[in-house]
N, C-alpha and C positions, 0 to 999 in steps of 0.2 A: 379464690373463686370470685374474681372482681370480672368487669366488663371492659371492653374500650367505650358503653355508653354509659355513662355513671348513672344515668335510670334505673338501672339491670344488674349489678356485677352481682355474681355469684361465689362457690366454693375454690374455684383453680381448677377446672375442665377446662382449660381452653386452647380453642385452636383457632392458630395467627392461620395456617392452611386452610382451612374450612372457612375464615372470616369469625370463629365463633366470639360472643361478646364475653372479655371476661366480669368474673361476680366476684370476689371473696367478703366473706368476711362474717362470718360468726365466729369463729375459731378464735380470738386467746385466751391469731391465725388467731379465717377459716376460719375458708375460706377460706364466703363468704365467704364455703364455703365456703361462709360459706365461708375460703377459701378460703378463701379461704381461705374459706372459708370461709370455714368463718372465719373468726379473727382469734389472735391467741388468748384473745382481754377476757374474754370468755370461757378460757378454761376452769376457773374457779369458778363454783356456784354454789352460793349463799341460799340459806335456805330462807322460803319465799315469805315474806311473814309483813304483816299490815303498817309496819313504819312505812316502809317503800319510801317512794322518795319525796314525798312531802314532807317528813322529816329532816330531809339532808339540810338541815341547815347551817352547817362549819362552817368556817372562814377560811378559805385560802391561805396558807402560810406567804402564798407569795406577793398579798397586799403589805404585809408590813412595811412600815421605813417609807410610803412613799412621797413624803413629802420631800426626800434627797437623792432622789430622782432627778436624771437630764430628762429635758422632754423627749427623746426617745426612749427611753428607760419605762419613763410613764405612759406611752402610746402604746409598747407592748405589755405592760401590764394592765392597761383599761383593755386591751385586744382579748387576752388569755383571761380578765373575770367576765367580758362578755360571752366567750368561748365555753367555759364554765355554765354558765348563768343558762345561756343556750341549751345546754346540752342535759340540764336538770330538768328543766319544761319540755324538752320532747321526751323524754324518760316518764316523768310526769303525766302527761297525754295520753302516751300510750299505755300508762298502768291502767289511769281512767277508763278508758275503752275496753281492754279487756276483763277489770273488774267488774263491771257494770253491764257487758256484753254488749258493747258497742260494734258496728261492722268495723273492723278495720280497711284502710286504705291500700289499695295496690302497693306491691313491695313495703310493705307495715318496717321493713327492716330497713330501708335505705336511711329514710332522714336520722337515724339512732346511728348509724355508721359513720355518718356524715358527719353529724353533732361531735361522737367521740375523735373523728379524727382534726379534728378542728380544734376540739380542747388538747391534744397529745400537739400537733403545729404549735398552737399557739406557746403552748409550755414552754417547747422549746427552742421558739423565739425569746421567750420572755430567758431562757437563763443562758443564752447567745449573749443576750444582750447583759446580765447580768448573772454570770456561773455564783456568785456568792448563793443564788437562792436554790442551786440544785442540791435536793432535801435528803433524807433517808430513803433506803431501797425501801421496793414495794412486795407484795404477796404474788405479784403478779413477772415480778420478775423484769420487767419495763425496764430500760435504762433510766435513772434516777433523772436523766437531763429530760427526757420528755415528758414525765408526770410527776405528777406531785401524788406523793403516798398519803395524804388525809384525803384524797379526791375515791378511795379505794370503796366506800360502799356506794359511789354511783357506777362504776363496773360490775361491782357486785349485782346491781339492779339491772344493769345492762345482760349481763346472763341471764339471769330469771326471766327478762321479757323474751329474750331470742330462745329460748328453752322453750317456752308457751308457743312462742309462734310458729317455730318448727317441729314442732312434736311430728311426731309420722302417722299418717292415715290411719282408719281404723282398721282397713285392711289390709293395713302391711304384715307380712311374714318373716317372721322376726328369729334368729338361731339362737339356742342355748349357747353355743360356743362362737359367737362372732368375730371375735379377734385368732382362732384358730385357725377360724375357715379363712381369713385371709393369707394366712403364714401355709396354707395346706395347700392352697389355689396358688398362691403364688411362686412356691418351693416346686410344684408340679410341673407347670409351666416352664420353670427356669430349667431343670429339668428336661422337657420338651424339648429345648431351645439346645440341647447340647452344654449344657452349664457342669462344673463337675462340683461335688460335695459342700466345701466351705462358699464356693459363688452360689450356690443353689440355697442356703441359708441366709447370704445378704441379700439375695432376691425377697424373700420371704421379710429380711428384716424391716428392707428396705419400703415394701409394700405395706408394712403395717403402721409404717411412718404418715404415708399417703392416707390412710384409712383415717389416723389423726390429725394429719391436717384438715385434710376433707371436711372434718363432721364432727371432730373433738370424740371419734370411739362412740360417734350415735349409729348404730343402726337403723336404715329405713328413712333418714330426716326428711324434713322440707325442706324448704331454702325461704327463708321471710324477703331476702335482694333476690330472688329470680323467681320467673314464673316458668323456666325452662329446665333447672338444673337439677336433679332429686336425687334423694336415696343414698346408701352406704359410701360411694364412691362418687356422688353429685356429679352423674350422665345425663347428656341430653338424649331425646328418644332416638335420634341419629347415630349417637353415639355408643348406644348401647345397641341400637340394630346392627351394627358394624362388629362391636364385639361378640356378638351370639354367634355371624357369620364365620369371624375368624374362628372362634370356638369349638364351632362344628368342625373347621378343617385340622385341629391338631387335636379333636380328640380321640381318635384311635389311638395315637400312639400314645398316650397319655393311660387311657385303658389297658393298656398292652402291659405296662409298669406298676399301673396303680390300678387295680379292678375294685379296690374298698372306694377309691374317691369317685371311681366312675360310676360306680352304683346310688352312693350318695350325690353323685351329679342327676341321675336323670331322676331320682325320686326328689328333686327339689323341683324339675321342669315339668314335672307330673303332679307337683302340688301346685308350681305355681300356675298354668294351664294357661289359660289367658288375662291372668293378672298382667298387669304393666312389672317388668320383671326387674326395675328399677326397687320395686318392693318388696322383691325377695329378697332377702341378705347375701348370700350365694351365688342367686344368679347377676343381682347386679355387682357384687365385689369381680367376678368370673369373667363378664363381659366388659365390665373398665379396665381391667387389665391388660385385656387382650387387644381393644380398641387400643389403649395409647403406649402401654408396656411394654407389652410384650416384644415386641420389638425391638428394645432398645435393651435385653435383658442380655442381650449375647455383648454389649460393651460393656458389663458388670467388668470382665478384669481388668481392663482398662480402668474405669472409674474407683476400685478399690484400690490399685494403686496411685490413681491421682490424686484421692480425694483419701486417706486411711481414716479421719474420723469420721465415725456410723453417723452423729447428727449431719455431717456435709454431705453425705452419701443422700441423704434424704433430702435433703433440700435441692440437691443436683434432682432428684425425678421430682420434688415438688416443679422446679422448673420447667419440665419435659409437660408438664399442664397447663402452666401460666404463658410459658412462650418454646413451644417445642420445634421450631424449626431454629432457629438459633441456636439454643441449645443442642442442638444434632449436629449443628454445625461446628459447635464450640467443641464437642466429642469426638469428632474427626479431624479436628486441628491439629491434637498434638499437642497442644499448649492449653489447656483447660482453663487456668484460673488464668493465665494472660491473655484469654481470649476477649474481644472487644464489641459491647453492642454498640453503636449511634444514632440506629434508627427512630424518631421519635416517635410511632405506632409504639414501639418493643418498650422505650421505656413510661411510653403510656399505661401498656400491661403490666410493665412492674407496679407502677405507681399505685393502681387499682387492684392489687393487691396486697399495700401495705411494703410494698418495698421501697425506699427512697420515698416516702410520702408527705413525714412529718418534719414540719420547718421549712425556714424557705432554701436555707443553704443545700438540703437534701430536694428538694424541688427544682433547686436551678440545675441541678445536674443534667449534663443533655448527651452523659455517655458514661459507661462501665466494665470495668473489667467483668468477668468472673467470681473472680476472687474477691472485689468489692461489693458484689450482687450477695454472695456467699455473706458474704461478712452483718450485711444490711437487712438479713432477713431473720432478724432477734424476735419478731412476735412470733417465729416459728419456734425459739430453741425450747421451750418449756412442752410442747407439744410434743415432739420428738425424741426428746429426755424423757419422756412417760411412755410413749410407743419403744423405745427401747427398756426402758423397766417393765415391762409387760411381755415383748418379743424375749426374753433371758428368764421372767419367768415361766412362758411356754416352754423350753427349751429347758428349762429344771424338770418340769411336771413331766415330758417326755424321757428324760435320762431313767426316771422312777418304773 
């Protein structure tokens, strides 16, 4: 969910067709969320407690030794502890503000996004230039070469603020079964679309992959990077006007098949009345589907056999957010992972969503396969490894 303005990015709603800006990045992904995400760095969360990060006082394992340093050796390690250093004081800052009840600033999330991606770059410049200091893996599941694992309780406090700051309205309408209704709404759908049994379950899987990247499995969110993107499936109000539209035209036959979801459909549009329906859980999981999915549901067999593993299946429709006309493109080629972007808008979106972002050798890049884009998009895999242990245990609870 990043932007093409870095003011703005959000969760991964975005549309290169529409012009929409992308945002990610709450999520580790989402993103931020957003895109999103948010960001993956965000998926663990440390429970909130008064050290914060004015205690973070550690040392960097990767100052050691530097007095046998080249002076480039030493440029990018004085780069990555000010990288560091940075990204503790705006961590710091904003703990301030919000403990104290301070107003926060417009987009309260970007400089936090910013700061972390800055110190994940910088890292790994710093072990480009020397792999001897790439450490022990992290909790966070991070390739060892981009962070450094004693850096782990400032992510830690990086969740906790993005968790405060995007909590969901007071009036958001929130489901007992949230991860259900997406596997229920989007299995319906696929369904709809003409899909037959095992494709009508990767729809469903596939969707609840989207619902974690989005939002990390929050229902209802904010977005701290966008003033435009909210809610379970992080719609813009465009974007969810467009999906209720679609919605209304396939659900007859959707009631024709399913009269229990139809019923539980219109008693969610009768609670939410004239809530912003982004705050319903239902209605906005229902209407982002429709606006950007649905559509692209009837090439499910095409992509299960391009793509056979479920995490790549999900990051193929994370992309269908972050850069969907390309990606459409890429699906009607014929050749999926050898399909090729060079646009520099396209891989501005990736970037702003944590694709290709960190370091500079991943920066210079000015074009990608598929299958390289696939590969590159690791703050998603811990996200979608838990949407898939969650989606298998629906799918137990159901067998019962």
């Amino acid at each position: 969910m990043e932007d093409d303005d870095a003011a703005e990015p959000t969760n991964c709603l975005h549309r290169l067709t529409t012009a929409r800006a992308t945002a990610l990045a709450f999520a580790l992904s989402a993103a931020a969320p957003v895109s999103s995400a948010l960001d993956a760095i965000v998926d663990t969360i440390a429970p909130r407690g008064p050290a914060a990060i004015g205690d973070l006082g550690f040392v960097s394992s990767a100052r050691a030794q530097s007095a046998t340093l080249t002076a480039s050796q030493a440029e990018a390690l004085s780069v990555y502890d000010k990288a560091v250093n940075d990204f503790k004081a705006i961590l710091r800052t904003r703990r301030t503000q919000i403990d104290s009840n301070q107003p926060l600033p417009n987009l309260p999330g970007q400089a936090l996004y910013l700061a972390r991606n800055a110190m994940l770059s910088a890292y790994k410049d710093l072990t480009d230039a020397l792999p001897a200091k790439i450490g022990k893996p992290n909790k966070f599941g991070i390739p060892p070469a981009y962070f450094d694992a004693d850096n782990e309780p400032l992510l830690d406090e990086y969740a906790n603020l993005f968790k405060i700051m995007q909590a969901p309205p007071a009036n958001a309408q929130n489901s007992n079964t949230p991860f259900h209704d997406v596997v229920e709404l989007a299995t319906a759908i696929a369904r709809a679309k003409g899909l037959d049994a095992s494709q009508v379950q990767a729809a469903g899987r596939i969707s609840l992959g989207i619902f974690f990247a989005e939002t990390n499995g929050t229902q209802n969110m904010g977005n701290a990077r966008s003033n435009k993107y909210k809610g379970s499936l992080q719609s813009g109000v465009s974007e969810d006007q467009s999906g209720q539209r679609k919605w209304a035209a396939i659900k007859p036959s959707i009631a024709a098949f399913d009269p229990a979801l139809n019923a539980r459909d219109d008693k969610e549009e009768a609670r939410a009345g004239n809530l912003d329906h982004r705050y319903n859980h239902w209605t906005a999981v229902r209407d982002a589907l429709m606006n950007a999915h649905a559509d692209v549901f009837p090439h499910i067999p095409a992509i299960l056999k391009a793509l056979p593993n479920p995490i790549d299946q999900m990051k193929l429709f994370e992309l269908i957010q972050i850069i969907p006309s390309p990606t459409k493109s890429a699906l009607k080629s014929g050749s999926l992972a050898a399909f090729r972007v060079s646009d520099p808008t396209v891989m501005a979106y990736l970037r702003n969503n944590s694709i290709f972002t960190f370091g500079r050798a991943d920066r210079a890049k000015t074009s990608a396969t598929y299958g390289e884009i696939l590969e590159a998009m690791w703050l998603f895999n811990d996200k979608f490894e838990r949407a898939l242990s969650k989606f298998n245990e629906i799918k137990t609870q159901q067998k019962r």
